[in-house]
Every structure is written in C-alpha cells, then in structure tokens.
N, C-alpha and C positions, 0 to 999 in steps of 0.2 A: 614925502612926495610919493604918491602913487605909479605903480608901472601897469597898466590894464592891459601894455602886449608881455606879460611874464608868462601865464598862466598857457596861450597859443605856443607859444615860442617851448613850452617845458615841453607841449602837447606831443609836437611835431619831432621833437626830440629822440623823444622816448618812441614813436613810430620810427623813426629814423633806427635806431638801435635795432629794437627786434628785425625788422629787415635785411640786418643783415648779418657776418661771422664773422670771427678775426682770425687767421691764419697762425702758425706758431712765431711768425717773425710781427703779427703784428697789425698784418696789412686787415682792415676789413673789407669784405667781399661778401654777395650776394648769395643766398641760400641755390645751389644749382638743383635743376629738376630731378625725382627719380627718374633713374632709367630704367625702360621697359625691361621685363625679365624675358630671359631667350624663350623662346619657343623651339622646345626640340622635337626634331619629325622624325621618324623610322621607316628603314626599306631600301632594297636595294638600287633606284633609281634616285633617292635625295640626293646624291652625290654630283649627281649631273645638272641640278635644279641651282636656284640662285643660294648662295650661301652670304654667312658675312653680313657686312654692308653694301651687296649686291642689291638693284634694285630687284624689289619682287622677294626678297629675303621671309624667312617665314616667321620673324619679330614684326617687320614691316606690316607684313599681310595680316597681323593678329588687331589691325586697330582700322582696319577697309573693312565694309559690309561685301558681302559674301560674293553677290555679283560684279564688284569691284573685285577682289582678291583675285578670283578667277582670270581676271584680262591679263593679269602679271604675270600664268604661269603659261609658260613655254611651251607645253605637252599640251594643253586641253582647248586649243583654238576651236575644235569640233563640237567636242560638248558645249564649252561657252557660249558660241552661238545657236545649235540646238535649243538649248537654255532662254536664250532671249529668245528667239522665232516662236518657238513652241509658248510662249507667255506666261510659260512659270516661275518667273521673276518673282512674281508675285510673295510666290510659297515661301521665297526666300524669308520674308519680312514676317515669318510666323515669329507671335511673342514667345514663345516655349521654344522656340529655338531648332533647326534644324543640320541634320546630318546630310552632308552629299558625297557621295561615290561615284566620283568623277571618272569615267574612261580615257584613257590616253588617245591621242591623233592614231597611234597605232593599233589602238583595240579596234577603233572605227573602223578604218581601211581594211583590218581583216574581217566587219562582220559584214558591211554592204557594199555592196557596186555601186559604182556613179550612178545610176540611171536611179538605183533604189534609194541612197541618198536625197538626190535633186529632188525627187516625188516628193519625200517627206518634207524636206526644205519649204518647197515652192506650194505645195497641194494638199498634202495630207497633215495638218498639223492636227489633227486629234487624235492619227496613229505618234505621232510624233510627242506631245504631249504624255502619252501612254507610256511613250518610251523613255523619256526625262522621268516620269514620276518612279519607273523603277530602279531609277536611283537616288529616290530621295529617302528622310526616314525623318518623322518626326522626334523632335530633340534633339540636341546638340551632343554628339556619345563620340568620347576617346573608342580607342582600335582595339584597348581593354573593357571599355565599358562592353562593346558589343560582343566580345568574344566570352566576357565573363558569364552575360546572359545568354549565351549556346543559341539563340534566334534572335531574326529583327523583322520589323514588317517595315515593308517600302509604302509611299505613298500609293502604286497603285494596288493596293493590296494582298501581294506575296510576298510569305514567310519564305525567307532566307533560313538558312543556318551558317552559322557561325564557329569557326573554329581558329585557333590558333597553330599558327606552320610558321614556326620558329622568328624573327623578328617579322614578320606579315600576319594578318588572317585573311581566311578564306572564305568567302561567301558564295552560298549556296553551291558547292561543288562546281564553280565555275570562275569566279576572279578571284585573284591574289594584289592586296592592296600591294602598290611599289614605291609609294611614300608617303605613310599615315601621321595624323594627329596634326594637322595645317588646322591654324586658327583663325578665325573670322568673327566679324561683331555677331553673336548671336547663333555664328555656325562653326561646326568641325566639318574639316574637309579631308578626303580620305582619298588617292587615285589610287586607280585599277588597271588592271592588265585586261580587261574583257568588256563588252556591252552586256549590262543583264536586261532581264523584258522578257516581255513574248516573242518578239517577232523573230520570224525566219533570216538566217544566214544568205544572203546573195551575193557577196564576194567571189571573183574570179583567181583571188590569188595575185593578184597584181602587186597588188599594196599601195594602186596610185588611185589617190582623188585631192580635187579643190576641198578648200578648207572653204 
C-alpha cells in the first residue's frame, strides 16, 4: 500500500530540525539573533550621553540613518535642526558615505546671538547652508581615520588639519571632538566643542538662546 503523504511529512521534518538547537538538557529551541556588536565612542563628554540600553545608546544609533541618529542625541538640538532648515539633509544620503562634526547646543550659544541665529534660521539659509556644509566631509572616516591623514576637506571647501590631543582630535586649530566615532547607516558622527565656517562670532556671552 502506498503512503504519497511520506515523502511531505519527511520534508517538513527535516525543516523543522534545522530550525532549530537542542540545549544541553535537551530541550530544542530556536536559533536566537546575533546581537549587534557595541559601538564604542571616545571623549570626554560620552559619559554624560545615553550609555547601556539607554535610549539613544550608540549600538542603537549604529542601525538609524544619520538624520534620525541625530534627534536622539541630547547636545546637538541646534545643529540638528540647522541641519533640516538649511536642506542638507540631502547630503546625508551620499552613497560613499559621509562624516559629520556635529557642534554641541553649547558651542552654538557661544558663537551667535539670538538675533544672529534667528536671521539664519528664518532668512538666510544659504549663509546657513554654508555653515552646515563646514561640517560635513565626504566619507564615512573614524576620529583615527581623519587624524591619521593630518587634513580633511569639509563640504564647503576648507581644508581642516587634523591632529590627535590625547583621546580627541582637533580640527583646524579650533574644535576638539567630546565624543567621537558615533555610527550611523552610512555616516560617522563626531561632536565638537566649536562652530567651524566662515562666519563671524556674535555672541554676547550670555550662553542663552531658543533651540
């Protein structure tokens, strides 16, 4: 007598198997996912950033696209939206990959005054745009990468120099990264202690502006 459900029945079986592991007692259980490998960042202000399984963690932010990553980090409200307003969003989605040198809420407040701000905000987005592209860089470059090649050109195109100052580098004789090597789909992210650019300082020393 024929069985024509053997050969389904062996089929389903033998998928059923590989699917899954047996335990040392026995039990079988499902193959669990790898887990993501940490991402470790450098500098003296990581400390103070999401760690762990904190949201905004920088394992977390290594699997967000770049302008996502950004909304999670506590310090960079200012640039982040800079960043949208200004429309260089865009730049983010280069396929070779890009670097950003992000300024902290504090670097802001010490380089422009409300009035100088708001202008750019609300009016001048093509000085502002200027001002986002220097700090961008094309390619995605660890805090070693850039240091190792002693220069880097920003999108608007000024050559930085690069140097190494003990767990930071320093760019162009003016910021000091204070938590490098943050991963993003496609981008490294790098904060700074400074605004770089052209534009002029107008800060009163206050340290207060809207974000």
């Amino acid at each position: 007598m024929s069985h024509p459900r053997t050969a389904p029945a062996l089929a389903a079986a033998v998928l059923l198997l590989t699917a899954t592991a047996c335990t040392t007692d026995g039990t079988a259980t499902r193959d669990a996912p790898t887990p993501a490998a940490a991402v470790a960042v450098t500098g003296p202000l990581c400390a103070a950033l999401p760690t762990g399984s904190e949201p905004g963690n920088p394992t977390f932010l290594a699997g967000q696209p770049a302008d996502a990553a950004l909304t999670w980090m506590p310090t960079l409200t200012t640039f982040e939206a800079a960043l949208r307003t200004s429309g260089a969003l865009t730049d983010l989605d280069t396929t070779g990959g890009i670097t950003i040198l992000a300024p902290t809420d504090d670097a802001f407040a010490a380089m422009f005054s409300d009035d100088t701000w708001d202008t750019l905000m609300t009016r001048d987005h093509q000085k502002l745009r200027t001002l986002v592209n220097a700090h961008l860089i094309a390619g995605a470059h660890t805090a070693d990468d850039l240091a190792t090649a002693g220069t880097t050109r920003t999108l608007d195109g000024t050559t930085l120099t690069v140097t190494r100052t003990g767990p930071s580098i320093r760019l162009g004789d003016k910021a000091d990264t204070v938590c490098a090597d943050y991963q993003a789909t496609g981008a490294r992210i790098h904060i700074i202690d400074a605004v770089l650019g052209p534009l002029p300082a107008t800060a009163d020393g206050t340290g207060h502006r809207a974000h």
